[in-house]
C-alpha positions as CSV (number, residue, x, y, z in Angstrom):
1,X,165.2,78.6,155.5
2,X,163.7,75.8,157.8
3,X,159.8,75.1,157.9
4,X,157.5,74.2,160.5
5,X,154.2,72.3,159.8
6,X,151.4,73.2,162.3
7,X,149.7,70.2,163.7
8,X,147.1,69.5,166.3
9,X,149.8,68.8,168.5
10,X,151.8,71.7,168.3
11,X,149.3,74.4,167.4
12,X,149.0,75.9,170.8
13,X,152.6,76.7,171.0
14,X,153.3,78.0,167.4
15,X,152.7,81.0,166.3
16,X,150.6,81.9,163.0
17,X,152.3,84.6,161.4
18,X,149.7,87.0,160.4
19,X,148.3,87.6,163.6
20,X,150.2,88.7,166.9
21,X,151.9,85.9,168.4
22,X,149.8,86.1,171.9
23,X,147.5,83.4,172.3
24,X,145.2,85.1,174.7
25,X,144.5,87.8,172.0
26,X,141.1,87.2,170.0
27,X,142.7,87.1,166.6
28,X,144.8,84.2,167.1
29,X,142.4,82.6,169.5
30,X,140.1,82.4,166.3
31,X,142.2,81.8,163.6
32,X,143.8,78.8,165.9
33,X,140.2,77.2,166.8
34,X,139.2,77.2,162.8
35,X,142.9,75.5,162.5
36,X,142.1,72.8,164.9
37,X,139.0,71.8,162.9
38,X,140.5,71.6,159.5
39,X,143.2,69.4,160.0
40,X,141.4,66.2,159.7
41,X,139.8,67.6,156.5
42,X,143.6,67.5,155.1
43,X,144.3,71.1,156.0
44,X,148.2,71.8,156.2
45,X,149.7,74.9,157.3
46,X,153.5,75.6,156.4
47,X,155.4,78.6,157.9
48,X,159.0,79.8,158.3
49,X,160.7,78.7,161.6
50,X,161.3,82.7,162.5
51,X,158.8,84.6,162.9
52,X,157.1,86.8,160.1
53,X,154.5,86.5,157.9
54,X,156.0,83.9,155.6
55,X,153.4,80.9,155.4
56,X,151.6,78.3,153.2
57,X,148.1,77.1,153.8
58,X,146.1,74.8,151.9
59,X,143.5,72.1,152.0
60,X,141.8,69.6,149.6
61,X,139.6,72.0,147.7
62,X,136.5,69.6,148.1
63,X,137.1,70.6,151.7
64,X,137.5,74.7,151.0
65,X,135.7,77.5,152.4
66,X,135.0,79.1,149.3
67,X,131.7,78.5,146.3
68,X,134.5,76.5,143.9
69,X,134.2,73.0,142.0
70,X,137.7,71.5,141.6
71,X,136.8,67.8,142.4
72,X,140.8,66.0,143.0
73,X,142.3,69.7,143.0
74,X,144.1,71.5,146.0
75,X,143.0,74.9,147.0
76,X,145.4,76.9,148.3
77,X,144.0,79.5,151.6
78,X,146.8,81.8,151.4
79,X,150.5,82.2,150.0
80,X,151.9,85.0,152.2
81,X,155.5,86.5,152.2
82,X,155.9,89.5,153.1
83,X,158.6,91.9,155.2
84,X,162.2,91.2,155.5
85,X,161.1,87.8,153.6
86,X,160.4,89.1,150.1
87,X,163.3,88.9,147.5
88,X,164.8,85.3,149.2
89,X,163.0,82.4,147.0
90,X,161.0,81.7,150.0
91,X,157.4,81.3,148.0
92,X,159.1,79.1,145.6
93,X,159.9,77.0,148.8
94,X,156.9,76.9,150.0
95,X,154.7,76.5,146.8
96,X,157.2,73.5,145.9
97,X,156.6,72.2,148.6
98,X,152.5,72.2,148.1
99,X,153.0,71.3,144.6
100,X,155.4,67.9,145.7
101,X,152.7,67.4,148.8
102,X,150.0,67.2,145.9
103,X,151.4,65.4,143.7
104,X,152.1,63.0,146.5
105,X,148.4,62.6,147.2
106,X,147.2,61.9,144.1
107,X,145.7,65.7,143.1
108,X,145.1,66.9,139.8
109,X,146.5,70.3,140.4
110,X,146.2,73.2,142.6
111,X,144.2,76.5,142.8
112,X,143.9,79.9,144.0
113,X,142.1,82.9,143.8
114,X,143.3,85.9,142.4
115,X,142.6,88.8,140.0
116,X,143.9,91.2,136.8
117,X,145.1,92.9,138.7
118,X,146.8,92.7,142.3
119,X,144.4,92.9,145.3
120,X,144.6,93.1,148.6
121,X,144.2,89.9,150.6
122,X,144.3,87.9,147.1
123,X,147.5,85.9,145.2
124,X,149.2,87.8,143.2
125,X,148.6,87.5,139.2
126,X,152.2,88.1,138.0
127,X,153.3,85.5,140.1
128,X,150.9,82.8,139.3
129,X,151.8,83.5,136.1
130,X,155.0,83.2,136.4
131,X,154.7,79.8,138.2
132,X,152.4,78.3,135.3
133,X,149.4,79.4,136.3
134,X,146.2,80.5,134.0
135,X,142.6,81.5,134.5
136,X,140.0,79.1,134.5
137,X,137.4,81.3,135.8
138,X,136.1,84.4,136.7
139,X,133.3,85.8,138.5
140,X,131.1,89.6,137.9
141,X,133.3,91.2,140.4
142,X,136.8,90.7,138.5
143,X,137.8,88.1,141.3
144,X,139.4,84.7,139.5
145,X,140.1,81.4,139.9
146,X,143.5,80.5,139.0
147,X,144.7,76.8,138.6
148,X,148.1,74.8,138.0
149,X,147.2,71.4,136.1
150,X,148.9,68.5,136.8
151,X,148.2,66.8,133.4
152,X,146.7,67.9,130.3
153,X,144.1,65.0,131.3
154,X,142.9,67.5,134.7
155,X,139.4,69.0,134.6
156,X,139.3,72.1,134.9
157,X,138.1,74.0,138.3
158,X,134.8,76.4,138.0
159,X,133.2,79.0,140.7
160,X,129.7,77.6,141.6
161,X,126.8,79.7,140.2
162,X,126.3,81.6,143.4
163,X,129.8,82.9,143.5
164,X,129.4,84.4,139.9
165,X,127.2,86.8,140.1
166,X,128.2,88.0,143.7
167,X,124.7,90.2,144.8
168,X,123.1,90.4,148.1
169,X,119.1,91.3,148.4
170,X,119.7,93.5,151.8
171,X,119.5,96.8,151.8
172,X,122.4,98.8,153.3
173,X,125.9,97.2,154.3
174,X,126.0,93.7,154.9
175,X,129.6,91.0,155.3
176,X,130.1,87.9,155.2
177,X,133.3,86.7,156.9
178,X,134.6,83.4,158.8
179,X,137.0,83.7,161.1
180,X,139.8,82.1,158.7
181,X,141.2,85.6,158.5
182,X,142.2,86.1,161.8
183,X,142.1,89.8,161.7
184,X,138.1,89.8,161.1
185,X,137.9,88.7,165.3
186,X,139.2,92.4,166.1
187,X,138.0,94.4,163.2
188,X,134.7,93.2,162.4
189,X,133.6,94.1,165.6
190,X,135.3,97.5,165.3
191,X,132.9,97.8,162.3
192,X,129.7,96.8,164.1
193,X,130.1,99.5,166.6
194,X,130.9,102.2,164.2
195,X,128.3,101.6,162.3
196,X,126.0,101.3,165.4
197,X,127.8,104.9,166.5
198,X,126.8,106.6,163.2
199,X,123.2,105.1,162.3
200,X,124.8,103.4,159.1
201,X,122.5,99.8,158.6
202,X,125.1,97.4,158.8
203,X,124.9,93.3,159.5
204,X,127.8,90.9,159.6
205,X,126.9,87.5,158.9
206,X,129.5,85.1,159.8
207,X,129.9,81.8,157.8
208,X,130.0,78.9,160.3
209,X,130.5,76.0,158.2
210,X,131.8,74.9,155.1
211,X,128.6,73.9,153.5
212,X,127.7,77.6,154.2
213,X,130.9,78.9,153.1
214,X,130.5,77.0,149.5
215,X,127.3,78.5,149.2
216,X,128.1,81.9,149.4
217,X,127.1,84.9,147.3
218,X,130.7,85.3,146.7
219,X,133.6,83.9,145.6
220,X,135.7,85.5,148.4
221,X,134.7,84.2,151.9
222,X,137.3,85.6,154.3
223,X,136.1,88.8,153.6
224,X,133.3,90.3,151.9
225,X,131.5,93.2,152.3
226,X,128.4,94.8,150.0
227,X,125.9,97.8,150.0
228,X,122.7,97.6,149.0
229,X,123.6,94.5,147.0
230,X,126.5,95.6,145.1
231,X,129.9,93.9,145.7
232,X,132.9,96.3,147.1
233,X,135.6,94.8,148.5
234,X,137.0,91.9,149.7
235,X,139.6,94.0,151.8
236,X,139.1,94.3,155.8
237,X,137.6,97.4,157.2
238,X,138.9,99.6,160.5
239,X,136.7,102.4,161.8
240,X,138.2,104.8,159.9
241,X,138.1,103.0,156.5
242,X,134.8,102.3,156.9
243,X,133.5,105.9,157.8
244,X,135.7,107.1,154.7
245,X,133.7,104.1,152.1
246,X,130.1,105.2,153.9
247,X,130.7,108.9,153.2
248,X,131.1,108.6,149.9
């Protein structure tokens, strides 16, 4: 399989792979502008030269959107193979290939979130553990920090307090999202105006900036939606998904 690094050079002409491949649609219009501003913070994004959602993406985790302290670590955004890709060795290509980037940079290691048990939108367990991966952390919610050490010398990476106990004052639904996920620039809006539609007290507040981001209530940032200050779900909402949670 051949690779293609995304660049500030090439971005406008590559495609992203999770998102349609249409740069005049909103969700890769997003997803592309947060691109261009992360690549001078070490951001590098690794996909398969066809096109499919079979990707890489990963940053220095001092420069990550998410409430984490992993000083000299690298936090990976998002391991994605899915499709016709599964079953081909294709995450092993492109985690080896963040692991020898790493290493190449001087990092102590590398680290994801995840969970007990598979989730949607998060790495999955069995094959971090399978690639030498442990727990090193864990917030209220059941959502975990995973990390690979480099050395048996390598601190060890920790959520930030506020991420622990994820728990919002608001009453009714409230998200926080950033437009990482390119799907949140169609479907969070969708959301808004159902919510509007049915009289459900709903507010979306996006997270503009890292700082922001790192202060979250919530170790998940992409994605995270509560009532009345209870976590949910990290997973994204349609209309109907929504209605069906606020019936309940």
């Amino acid at each position: 399989m051949e690779y293609i690094r995304l660049t500030r050079e090439n971005l406008e002409s590559e495609h992203i792979c999770c998102a349609i491949s249409d740069n005049r649609d909103a969700q890769v219009a997003s997803k592309k502008a947060w691109l261009a501003e992360r690549f001078d913070e070490g951001l590098v994004f690794l996909r398969s030269a066809e096109r499919g959602k079979c990707f890489i993406e990963y940053l220095p985790a001092e420069n990550a959107w998410v409430p984490i302290e992993a000083g000299g670590y690298m936090y990976i955004d998002c391991l994605w193979v899915s499709g016709s890709f599964k079953g081909h060795g294709y995450s092993n290509d492109l985690l080896g290939a963040c692991i020898a980037d790493s290493r190449e940079k001087g990092k102590q290691g590398l680290c994801i979130l995840s969970s007990e048990k598979k989730r949607p939108f998060l790495a999955d367990p069995k094959y971090l553990r399978h690639k030498g991966f442990s727990v090193c952390d864990e917030s209220d919610n059941g959502v975990q920090l995973w990390y690979l050490p480099f050395s048996d010398r390598a601190g060890k990476p920790a959520f930030r307090e506020c991420a622990r106990h994820p728990h919002v004052a608001e009453k009714g639904y409230v998200l926080y999202y950033t437009a990482q996920c390119p799907f949140n620039a169609k479907y969070v809006p969708v959301v808004e105006r159902t919510a509007r539609e049915h009289g459900i007290p709903f507010r979306a507040i996006r997270l503009e900036s890292r700082e922001a981001a790192q202060n979250a209530p919530t170790p998940v940032t992409t994605y995270a939606l509560f009532c009345d200050g209870e976590y949910l779900t990290n997973e994204q909402m349609n209309d109907r998904k929504f209605l069906k949670l606020a019936s309940r």
